[in-house]
PyMOL CGO cylinders between C-alpha atoms (Angstrom):
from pymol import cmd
from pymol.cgo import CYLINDER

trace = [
    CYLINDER, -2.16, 50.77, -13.35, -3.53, 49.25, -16.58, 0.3, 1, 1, 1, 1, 1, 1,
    CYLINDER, -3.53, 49.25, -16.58, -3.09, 50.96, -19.97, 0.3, 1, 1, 1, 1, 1, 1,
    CYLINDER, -3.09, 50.96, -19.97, -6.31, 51.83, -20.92, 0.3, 1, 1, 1, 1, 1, 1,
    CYLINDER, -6.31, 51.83, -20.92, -8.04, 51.62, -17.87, 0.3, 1, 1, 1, 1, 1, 1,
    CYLINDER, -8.04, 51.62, -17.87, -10.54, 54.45, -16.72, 0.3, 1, 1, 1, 1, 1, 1,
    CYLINDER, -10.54, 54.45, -16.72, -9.34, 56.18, -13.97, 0.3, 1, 1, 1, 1, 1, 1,
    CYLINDER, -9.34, 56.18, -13.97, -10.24, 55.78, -10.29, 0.3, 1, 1, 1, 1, 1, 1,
    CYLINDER, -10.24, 55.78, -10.29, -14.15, 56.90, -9.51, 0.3, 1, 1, 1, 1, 1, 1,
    CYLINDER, -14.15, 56.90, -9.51, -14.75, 59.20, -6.67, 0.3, 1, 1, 1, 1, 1, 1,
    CYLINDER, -14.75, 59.20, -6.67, -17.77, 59.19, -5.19, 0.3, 1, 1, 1, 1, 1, 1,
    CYLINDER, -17.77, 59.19, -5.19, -19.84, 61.77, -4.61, 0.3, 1, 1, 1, 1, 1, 1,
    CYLINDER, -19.84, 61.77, -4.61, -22.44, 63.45, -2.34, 0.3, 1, 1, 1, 1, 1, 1,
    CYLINDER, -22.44, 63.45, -2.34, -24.70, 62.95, -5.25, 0.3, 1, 1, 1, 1, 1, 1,
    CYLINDER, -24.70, 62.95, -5.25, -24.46, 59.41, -5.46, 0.3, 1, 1, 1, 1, 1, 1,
    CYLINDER, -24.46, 59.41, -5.46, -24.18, 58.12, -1.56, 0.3, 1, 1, 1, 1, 1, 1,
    CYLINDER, -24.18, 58.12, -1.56, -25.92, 54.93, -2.03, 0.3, 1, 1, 1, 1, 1, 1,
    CYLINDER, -25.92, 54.93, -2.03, -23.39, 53.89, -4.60, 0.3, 1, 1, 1, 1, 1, 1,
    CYLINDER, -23.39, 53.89, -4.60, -20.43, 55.58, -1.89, 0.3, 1, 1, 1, 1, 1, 1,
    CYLINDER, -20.43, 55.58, -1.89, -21.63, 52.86, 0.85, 0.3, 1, 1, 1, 1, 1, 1,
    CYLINDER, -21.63, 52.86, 0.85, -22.10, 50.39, -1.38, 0.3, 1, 1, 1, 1, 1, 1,
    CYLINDER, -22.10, 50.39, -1.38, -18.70, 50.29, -2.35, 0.3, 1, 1, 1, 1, 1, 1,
    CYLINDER, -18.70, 50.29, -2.35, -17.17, 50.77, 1.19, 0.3, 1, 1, 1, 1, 1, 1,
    CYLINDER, -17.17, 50.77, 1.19, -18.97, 48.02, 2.11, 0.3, 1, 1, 1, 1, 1, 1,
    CYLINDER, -18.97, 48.02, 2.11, -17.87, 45.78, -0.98, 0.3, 1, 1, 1, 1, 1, 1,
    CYLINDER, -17.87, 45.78, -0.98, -13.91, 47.36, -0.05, 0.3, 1, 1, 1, 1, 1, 1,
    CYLINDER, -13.91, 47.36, -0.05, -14.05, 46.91, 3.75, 0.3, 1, 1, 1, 1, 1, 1,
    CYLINDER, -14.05, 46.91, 3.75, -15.32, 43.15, 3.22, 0.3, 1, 1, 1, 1, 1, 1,
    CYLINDER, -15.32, 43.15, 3.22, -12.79, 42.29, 0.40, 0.3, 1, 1, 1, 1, 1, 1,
    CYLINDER, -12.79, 42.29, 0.40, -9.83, 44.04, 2.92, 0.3, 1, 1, 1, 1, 1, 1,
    CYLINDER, -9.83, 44.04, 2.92, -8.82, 45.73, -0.18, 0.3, 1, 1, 1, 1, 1, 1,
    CYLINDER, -8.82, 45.73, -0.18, -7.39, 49.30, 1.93, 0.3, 1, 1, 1, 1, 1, 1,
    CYLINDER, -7.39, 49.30, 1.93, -5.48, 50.25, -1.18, 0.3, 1, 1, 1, 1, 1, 1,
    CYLINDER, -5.48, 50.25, -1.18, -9.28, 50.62, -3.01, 0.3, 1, 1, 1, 1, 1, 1,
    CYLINDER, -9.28, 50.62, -3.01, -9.88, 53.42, -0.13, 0.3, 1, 1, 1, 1, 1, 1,
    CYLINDER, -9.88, 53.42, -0.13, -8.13, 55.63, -2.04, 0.3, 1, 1, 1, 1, 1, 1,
    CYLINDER, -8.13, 55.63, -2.04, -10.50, 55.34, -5.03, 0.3, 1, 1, 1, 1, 1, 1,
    CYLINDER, -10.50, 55.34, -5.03, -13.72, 56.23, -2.88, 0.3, 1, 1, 1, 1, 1, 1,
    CYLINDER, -13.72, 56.23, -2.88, -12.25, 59.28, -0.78, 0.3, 1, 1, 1, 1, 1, 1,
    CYLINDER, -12.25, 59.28, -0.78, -10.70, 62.83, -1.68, 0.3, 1, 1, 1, 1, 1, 1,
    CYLINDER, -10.70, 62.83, -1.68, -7.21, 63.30, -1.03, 0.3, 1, 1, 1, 1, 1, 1,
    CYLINDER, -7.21, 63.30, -1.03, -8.45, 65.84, 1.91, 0.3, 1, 1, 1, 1, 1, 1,
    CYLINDER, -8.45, 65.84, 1.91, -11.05, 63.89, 3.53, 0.3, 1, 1, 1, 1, 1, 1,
    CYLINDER, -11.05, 63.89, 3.53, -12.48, 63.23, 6.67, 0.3, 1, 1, 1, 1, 1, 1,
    CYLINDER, -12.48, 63.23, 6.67, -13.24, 60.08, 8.50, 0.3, 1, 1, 1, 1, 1, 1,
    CYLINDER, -13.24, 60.08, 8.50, -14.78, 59.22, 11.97, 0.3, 1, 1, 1, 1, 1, 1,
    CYLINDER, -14.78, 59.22, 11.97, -15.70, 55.56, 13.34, 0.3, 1, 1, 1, 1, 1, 1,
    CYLINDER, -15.70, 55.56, 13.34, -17.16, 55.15, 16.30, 0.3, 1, 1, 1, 1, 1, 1,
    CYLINDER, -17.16, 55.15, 16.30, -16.80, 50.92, 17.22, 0.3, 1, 1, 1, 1, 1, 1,
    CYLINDER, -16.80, 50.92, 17.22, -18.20, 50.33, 20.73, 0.3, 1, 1, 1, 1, 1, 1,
    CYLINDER, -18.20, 50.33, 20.73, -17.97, 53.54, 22.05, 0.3, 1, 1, 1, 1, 1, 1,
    CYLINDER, -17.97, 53.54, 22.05, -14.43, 54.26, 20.55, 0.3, 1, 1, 1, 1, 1, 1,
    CYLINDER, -14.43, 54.26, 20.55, -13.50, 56.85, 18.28, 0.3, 1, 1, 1, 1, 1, 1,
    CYLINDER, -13.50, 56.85, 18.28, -11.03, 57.00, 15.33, 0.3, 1, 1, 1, 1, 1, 1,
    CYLINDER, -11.03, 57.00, 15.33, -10.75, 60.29, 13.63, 0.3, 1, 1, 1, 1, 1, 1,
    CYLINDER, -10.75, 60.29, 13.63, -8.25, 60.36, 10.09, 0.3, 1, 1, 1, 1, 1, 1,
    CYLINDER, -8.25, 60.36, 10.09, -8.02, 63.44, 8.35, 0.3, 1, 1, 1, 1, 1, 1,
    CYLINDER, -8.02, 63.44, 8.35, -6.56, 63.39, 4.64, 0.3, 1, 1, 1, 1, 1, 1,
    CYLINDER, -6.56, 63.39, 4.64, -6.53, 59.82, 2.16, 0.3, 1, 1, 1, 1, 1, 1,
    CYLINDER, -6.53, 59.82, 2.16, -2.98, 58.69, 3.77, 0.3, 1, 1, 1, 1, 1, 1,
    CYLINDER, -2.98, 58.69, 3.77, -4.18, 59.02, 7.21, 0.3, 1, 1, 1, 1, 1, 1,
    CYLINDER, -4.18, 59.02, 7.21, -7.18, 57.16, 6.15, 0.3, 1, 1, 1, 1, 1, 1,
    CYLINDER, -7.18, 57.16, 6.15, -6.01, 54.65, 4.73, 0.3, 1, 1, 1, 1, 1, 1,
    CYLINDER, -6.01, 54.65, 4.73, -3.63, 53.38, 7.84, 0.3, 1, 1, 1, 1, 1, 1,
    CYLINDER, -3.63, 53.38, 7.84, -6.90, 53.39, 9.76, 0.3, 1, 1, 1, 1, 1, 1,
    CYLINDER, -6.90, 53.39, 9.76, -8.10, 51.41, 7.56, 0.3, 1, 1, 1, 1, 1, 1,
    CYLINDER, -8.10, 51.41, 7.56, -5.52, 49.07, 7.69, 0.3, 1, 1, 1, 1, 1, 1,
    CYLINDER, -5.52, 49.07, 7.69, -6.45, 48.53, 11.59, 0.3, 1, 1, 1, 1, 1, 1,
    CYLINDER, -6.45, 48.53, 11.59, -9.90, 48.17, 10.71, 0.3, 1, 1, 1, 1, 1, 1,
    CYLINDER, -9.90, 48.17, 10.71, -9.07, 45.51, 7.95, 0.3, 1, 1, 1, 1, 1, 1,
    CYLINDER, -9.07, 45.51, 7.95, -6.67, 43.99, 10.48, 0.3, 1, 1, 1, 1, 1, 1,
    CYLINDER, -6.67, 43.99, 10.48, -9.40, 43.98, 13.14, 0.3, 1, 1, 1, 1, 1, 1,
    CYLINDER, -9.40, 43.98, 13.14, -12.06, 41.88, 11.04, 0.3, 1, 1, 1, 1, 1, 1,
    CYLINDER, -12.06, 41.88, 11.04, -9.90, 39.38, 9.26, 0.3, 1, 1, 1, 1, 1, 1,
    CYLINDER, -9.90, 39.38, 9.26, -8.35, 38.28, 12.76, 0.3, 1, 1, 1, 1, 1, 1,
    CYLINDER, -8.35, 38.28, 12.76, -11.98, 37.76, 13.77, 0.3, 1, 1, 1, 1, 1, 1,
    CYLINDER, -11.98, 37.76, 13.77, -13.63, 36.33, 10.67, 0.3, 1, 1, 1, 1, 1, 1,
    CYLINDER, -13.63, 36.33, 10.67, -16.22, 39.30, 10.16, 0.3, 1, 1, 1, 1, 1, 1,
    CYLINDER, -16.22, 39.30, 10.16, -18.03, 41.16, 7.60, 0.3, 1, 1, 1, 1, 1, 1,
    CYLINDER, -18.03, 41.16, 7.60, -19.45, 44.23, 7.70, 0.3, 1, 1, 1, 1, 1, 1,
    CYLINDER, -19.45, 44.23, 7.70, -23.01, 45.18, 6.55, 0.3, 1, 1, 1, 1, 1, 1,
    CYLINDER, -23.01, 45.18, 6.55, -23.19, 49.26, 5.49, 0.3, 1, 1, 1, 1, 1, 1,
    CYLINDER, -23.19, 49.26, 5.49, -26.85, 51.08, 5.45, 0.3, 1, 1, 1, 1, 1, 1,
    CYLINDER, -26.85, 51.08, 5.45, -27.14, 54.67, 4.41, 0.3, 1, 1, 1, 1, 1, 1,
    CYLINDER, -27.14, 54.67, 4.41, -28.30, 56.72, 7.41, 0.3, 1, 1, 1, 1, 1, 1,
    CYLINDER, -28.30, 56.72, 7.41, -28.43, 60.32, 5.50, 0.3, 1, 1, 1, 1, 1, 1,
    CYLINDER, -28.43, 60.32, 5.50, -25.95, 62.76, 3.37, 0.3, 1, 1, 1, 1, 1, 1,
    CYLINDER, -25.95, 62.76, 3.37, -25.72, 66.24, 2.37, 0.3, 1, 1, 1, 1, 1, 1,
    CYLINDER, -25.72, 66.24, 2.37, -23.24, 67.97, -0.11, 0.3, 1, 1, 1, 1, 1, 1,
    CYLINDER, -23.24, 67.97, -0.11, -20.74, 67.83, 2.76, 0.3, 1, 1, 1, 1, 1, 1,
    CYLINDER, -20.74, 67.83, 2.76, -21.46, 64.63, 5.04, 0.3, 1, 1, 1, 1, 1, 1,
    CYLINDER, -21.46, 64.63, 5.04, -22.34, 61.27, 5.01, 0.3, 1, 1, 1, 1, 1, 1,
    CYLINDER, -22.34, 61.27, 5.01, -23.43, 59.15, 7.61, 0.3, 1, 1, 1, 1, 1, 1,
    CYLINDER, -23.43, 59.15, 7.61, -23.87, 55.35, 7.80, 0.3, 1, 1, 1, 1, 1, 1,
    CYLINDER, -23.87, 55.35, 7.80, -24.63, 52.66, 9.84, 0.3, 1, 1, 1, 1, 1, 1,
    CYLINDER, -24.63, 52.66, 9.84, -22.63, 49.58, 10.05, 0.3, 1, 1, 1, 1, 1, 1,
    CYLINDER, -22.63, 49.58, 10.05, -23.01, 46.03, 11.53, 0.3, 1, 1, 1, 1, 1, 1,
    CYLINDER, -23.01, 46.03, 11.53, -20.66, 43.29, 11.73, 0.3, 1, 1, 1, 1, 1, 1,
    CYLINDER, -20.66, 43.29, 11.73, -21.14, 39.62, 12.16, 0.3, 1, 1, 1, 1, 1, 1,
    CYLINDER, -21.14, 39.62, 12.16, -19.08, 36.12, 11.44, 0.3, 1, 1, 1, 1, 1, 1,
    CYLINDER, -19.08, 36.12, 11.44, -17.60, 35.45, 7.81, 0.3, 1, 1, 1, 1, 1, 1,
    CYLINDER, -17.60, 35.45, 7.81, -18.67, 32.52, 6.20, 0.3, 1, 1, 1, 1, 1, 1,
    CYLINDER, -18.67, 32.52, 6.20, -15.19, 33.08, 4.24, 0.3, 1, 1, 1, 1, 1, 1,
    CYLINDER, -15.19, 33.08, 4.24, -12.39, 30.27, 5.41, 0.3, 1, 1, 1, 1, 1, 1,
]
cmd.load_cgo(trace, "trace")
């Protein structure tokens, strides 16, 4: 951590533009560690790629799914693309797309 340095930003029901936004920017920059800054400690996650599900419950859990996911696109070169689909005070939902990297 930097000295001065605000402290992490969680996002919030109230802001869920800004939430995908930034799990777009983190999922495309592989940057797992920056999960933690977007989800509570006790949060829960749900992917559905291709018909398969992956459920983590809780930041630690999260983040090794992550990890898979991250592992998943670089092998292949993709990016993801993140639209809003709706959100409440409890849930979010979005939409995601993937497609070739023009990253190296």
């Amino acid at each position: 951590m930097t000295v001065g340095a605000e402290p992490a930003r969680r996002w919030t029901p109230q802001d869920p533009r800004e939430f995908v936004a930034a799990a777009q920017r983190i999922t495309n920059s592989r940057d797992v560690e920056a999960v933690r800054s977007i989800f509570a400690p006790d949060a829960a996650w749900t992917i559905v790629i291709d018909g398969v599900v992956l459920s983590a419950n809780g930041i630690d859990e999260i983040v090794r799914r992550w990890q898979l996911m991250a592992r998943f696109l670089r092998s292949r070169n993709l990016i993801v693309a993140k639209r809003l689909i709706t959100a409440d005070e409890r849930t979010l939902v979005n939409e995601w797309t993937s497609g070739p990297s023009a990253m190296p």
